[in-house]
C-alpha atoms as a printed R data frame, in Angstrom:
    type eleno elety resid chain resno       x       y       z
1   ATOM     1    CA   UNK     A     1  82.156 102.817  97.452
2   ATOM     2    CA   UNK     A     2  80.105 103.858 100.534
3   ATOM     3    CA   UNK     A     3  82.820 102.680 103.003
4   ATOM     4    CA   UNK     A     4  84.984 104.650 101.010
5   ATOM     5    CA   UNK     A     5  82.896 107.778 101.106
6   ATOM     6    CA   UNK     A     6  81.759 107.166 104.346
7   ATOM     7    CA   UNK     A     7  85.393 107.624 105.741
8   ATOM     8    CA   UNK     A     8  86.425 110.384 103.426
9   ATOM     9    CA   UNK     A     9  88.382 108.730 101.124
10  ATOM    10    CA   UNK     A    10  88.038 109.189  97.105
11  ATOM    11    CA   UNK     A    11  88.191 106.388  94.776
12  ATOM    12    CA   UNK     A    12  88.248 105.783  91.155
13  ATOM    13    CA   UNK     A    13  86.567 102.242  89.479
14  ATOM    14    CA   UNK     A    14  86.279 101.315  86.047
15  ATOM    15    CA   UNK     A    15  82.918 102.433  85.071
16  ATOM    16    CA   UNK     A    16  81.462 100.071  82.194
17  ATOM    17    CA   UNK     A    17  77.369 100.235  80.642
18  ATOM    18    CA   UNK     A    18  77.521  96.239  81.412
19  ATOM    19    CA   UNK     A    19  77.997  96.701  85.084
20  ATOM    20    CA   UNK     A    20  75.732  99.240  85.654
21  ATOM    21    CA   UNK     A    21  73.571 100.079  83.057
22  ATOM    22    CA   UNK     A    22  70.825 102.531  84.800
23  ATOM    23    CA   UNK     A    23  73.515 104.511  85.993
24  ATOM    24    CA   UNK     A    24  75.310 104.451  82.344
25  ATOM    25    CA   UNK     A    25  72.524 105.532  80.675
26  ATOM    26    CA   UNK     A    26  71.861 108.518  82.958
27  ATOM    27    CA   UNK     A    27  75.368 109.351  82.917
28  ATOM    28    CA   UNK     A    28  75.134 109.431  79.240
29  ATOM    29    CA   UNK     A    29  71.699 111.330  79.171
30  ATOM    30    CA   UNK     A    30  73.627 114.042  81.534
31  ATOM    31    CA   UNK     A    31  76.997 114.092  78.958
32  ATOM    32    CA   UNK     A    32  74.760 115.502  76.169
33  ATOM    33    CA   UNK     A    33  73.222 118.219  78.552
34  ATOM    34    CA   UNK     A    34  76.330 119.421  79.370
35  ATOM    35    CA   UNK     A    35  78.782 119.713  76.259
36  ATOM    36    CA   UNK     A    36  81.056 122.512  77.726
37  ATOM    37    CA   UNK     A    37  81.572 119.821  80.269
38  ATOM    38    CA   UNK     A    38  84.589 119.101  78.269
39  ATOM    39    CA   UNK     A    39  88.330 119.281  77.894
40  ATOM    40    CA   UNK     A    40  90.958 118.316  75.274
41  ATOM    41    CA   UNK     A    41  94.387 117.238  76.472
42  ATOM    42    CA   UNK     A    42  97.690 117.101  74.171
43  ATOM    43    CA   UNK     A    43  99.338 113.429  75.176
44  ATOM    44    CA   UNK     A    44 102.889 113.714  75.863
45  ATOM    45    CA   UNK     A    45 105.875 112.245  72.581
46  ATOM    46    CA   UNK     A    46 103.061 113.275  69.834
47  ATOM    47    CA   UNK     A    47 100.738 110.396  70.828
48  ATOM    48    CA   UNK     A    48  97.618 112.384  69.641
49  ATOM    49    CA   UNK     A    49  94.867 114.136  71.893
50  ATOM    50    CA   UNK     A    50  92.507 113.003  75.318
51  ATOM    51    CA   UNK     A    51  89.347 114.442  74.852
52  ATOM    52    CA   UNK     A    52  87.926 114.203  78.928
53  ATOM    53    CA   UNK     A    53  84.548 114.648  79.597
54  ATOM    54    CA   UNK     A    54  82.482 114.600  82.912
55  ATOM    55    CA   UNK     A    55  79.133 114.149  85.059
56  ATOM    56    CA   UNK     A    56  78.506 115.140  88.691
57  ATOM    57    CA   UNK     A    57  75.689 114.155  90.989
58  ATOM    58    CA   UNK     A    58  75.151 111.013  89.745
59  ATOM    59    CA   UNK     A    59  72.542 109.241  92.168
60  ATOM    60    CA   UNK     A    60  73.290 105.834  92.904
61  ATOM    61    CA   UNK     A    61  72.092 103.935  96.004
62  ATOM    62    CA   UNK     A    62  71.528 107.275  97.586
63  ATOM    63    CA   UNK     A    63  75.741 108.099  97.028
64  ATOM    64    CA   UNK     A    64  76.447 110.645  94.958
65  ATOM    65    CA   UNK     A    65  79.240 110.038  92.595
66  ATOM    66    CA   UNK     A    66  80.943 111.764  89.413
67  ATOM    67    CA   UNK     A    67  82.067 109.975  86.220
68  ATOM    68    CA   UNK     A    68  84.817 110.765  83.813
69  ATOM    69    CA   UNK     A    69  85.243 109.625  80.190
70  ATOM    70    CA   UNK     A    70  88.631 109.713  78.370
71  ATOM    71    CA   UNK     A    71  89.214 108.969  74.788
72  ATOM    72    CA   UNK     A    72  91.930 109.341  73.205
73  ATOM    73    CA   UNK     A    73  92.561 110.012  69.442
74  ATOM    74    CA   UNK     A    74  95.360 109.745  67.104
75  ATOM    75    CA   UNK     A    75  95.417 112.921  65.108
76  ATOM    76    CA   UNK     A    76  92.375 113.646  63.386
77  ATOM    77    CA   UNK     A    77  91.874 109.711  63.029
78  ATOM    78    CA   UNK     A    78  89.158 107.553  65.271
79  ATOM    79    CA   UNK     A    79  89.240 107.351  68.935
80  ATOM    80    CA   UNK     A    80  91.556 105.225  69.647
81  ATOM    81    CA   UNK     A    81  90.913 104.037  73.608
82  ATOM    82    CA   UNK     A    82  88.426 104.794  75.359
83  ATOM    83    CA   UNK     A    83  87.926 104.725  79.148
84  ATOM    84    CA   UNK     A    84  85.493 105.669  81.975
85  ATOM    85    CA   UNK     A    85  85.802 105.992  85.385
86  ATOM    86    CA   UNK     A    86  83.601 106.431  88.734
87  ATOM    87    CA   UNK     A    87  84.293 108.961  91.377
88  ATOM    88    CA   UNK     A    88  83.837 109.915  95.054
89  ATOM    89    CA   UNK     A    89  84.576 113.607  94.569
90  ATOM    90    CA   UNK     A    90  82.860 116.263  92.344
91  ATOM    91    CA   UNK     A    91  84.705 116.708  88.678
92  ATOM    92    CA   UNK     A    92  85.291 120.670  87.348
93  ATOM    93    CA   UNK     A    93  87.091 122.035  84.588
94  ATOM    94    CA   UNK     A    94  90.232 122.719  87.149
95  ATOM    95    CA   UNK     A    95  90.584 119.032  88.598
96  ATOM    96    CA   UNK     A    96  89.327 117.539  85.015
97  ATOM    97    CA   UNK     A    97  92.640 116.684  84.017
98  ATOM    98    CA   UNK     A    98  93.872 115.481  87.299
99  ATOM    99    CA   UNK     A    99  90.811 113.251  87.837
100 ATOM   100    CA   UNK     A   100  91.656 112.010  84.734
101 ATOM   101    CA   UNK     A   101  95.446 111.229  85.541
102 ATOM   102    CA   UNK     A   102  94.541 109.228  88.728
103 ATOM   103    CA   UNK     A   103  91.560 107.366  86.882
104 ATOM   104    CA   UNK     A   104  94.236 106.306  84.408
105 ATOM   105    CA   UNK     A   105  96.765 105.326  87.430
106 ATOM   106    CA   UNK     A   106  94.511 103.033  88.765
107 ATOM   107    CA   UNK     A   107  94.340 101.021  85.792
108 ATOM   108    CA   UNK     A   108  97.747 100.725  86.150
109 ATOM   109    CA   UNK     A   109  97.919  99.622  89.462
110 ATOM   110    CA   UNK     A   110  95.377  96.870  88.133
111 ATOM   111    CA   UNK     A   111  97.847  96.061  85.451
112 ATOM   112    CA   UNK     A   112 101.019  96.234  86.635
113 ATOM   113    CA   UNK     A   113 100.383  95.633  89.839
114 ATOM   114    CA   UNK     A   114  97.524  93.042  90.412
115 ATOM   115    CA   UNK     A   115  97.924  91.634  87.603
116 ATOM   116    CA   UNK     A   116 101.608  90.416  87.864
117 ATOM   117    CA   UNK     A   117 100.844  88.979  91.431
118 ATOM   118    CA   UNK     A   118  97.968  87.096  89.571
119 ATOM   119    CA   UNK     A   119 100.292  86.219  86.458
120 ATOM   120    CA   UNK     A   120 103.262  87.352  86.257
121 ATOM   121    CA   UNK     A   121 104.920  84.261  88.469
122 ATOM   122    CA   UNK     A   122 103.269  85.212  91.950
123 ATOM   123    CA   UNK     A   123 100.588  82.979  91.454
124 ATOM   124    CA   UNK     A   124  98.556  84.674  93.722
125 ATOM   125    CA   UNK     A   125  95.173  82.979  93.788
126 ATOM   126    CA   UNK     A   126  92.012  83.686  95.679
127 ATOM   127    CA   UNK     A   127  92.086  81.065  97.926
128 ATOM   128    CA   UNK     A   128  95.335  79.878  99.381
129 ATOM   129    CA   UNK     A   129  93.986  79.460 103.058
130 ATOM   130    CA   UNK     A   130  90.543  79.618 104.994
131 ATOM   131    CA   UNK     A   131  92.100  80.850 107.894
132 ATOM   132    CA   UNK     A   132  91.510  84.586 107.305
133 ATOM   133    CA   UNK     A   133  94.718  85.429 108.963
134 ATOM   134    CA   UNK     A   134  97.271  83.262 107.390
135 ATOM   135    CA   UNK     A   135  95.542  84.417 104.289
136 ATOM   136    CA   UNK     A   136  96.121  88.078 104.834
137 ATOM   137    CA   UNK     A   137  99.601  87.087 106.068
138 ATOM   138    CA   UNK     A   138 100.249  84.818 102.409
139 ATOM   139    CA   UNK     A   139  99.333  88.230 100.518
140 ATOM   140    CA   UNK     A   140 101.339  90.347 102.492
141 ATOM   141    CA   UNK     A   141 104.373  88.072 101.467
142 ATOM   142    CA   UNK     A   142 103.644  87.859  98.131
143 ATOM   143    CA   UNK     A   143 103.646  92.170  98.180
144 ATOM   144    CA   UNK     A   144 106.920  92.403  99.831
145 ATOM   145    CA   UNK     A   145 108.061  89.865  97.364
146 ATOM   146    CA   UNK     A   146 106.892  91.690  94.764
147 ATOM   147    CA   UNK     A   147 107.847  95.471  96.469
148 ATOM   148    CA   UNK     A   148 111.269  93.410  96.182
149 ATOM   149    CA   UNK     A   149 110.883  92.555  92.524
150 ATOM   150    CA   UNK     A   150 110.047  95.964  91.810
151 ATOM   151    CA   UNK     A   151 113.628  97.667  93.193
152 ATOM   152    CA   UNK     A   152 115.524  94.967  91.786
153 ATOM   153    CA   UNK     A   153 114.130  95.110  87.851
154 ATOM   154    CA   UNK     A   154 113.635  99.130  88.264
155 ATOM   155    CA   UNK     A   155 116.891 100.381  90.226
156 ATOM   156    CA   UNK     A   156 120.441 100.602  90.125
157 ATOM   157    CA   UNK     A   157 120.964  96.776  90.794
158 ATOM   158    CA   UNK     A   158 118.432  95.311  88.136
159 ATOM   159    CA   UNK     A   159 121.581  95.457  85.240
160 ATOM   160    CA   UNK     A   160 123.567  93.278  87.711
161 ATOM   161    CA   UNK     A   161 120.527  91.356  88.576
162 ATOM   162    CA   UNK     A   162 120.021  90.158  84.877
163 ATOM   163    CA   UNK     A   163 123.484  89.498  84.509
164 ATOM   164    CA   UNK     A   164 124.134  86.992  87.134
165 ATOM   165    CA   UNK     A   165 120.568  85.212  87.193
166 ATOM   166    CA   UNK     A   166 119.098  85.976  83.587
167 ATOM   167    CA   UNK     A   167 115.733  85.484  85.061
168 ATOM   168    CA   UNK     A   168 113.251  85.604  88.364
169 ATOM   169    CA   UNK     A   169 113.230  81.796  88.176
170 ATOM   170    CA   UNK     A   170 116.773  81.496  88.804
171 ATOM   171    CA   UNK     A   171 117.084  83.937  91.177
172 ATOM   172    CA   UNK     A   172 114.607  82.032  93.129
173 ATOM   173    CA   UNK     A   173 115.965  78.473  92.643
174 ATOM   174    CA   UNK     A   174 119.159  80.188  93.841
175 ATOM   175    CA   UNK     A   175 118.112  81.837  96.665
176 ATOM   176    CA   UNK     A   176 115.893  79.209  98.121
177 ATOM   177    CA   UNK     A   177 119.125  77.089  97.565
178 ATOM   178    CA   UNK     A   178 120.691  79.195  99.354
179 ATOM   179    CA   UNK     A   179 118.742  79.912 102.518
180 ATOM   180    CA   UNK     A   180 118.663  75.681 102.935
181 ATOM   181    CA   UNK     A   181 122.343  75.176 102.400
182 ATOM   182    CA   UNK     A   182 123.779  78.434 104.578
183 ATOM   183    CA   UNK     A   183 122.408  79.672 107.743
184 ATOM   184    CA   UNK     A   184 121.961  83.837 107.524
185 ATOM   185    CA   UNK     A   185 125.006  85.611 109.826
186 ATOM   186    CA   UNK     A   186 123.120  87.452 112.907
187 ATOM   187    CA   UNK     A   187 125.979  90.171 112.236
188 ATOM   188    CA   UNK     A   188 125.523  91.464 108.368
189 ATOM   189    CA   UNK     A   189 126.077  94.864 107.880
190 ATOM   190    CA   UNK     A   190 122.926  96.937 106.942
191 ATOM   191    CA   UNK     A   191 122.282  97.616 103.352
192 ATOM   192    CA   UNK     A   192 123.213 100.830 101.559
193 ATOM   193    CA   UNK     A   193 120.623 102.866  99.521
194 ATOM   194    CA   UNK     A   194 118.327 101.320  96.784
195 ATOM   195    CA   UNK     A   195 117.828 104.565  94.407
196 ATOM   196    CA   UNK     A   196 114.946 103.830  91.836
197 ATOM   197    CA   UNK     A   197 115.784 104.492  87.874
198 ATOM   198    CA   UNK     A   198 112.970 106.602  86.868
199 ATOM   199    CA   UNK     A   199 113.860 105.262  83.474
């Protein structure tokens, strides 16, 4: 967080009372203070309400950081998630819901992101190398891999995709298959556009 503030960047990370619970418990001291604090947010296809509420000027190894708390409901009924975030930059009642949005995003990158690499048939483990730079050069590999994944299964091509291989396995026993029985012409033509379904 301070290189991050140090160079001007923002952030967002999970905020939870078991990681730091000083800072929890003065963020939650500072949430009753300020109950106009406070917005409500209609979820998009009649998935209920996101009630978002924030803190500013939270001290914390002399940084000073914001934190925003979602829940969301389902109708009048109990919260249903809850979730709560640290931040770099000051929250207001104009970037609330914005802050909120990217908090949220971030998750996602965490989900459908790390956690495939981690999971989903990467296998990306911590330690695949000592050598700092092969390491970073292993991960790099494994993102263009799955960059690669991510424009097959999500654009135009992903229909065909499943058709002919059925799954990533095969594609990769095929491929790798491939590349040892058939050297790759110097003279292919370039590739046309990849358009993304946003489906």
């Amino acid at each position: 967080m301070a290189l991050c503030l140090k160079n001007g960047w923002n952030f967002s990370i999970t905020f939870k009372p078991s990681d730091m619970p000083a800072l929890w418990d003065e963020a939650q001291s500072l949430l009753a203070l300020a109950p106009g604090q406070k917005q409500t947010v209609t979820l998009p296809r009649d998935e209920g309400t996101r009630i978002i509420r924030w803190v500013n000027d939270l001290d914390y190894h002399g940084m000073r950081l914001s934190a925003i708390f979602q829940e969301d409901k389902s109708g009048d009924g109990p919260v249903v998630r809850s979730f709560a975030h640290l931040t770099g930059r000051a929250i207001d009642a104009e970037n609330a819901p914005a802050a909120a949005r990217t908090a949220r995003q971030r998750w996602r990158c965490e989900n459908e992101g790390f956690n495939v690499l981690k999971n989903g048939g990467f296998a990306l483990e911590h330690v695949y190398s000592r050598d700092p730079v092969a390491a970073k050069a292993y991960v790099g590999l494994m993102l263009i891999a799955h960059l690669l994944q991510q424009l097959v299964t999500r654009g135009r091509i992903g229909a065909v995709f499943r058709e002919a291989f059925h799954t990533f396995l095969n594609y990769g026993k095929r491929m790798i298959e491939s590349l040892r029985r058939h050297a790759i012409p110097e003279d292919l033509p370039r590739p046309g556009q990849i358009r993304l379904s946003t489906a």
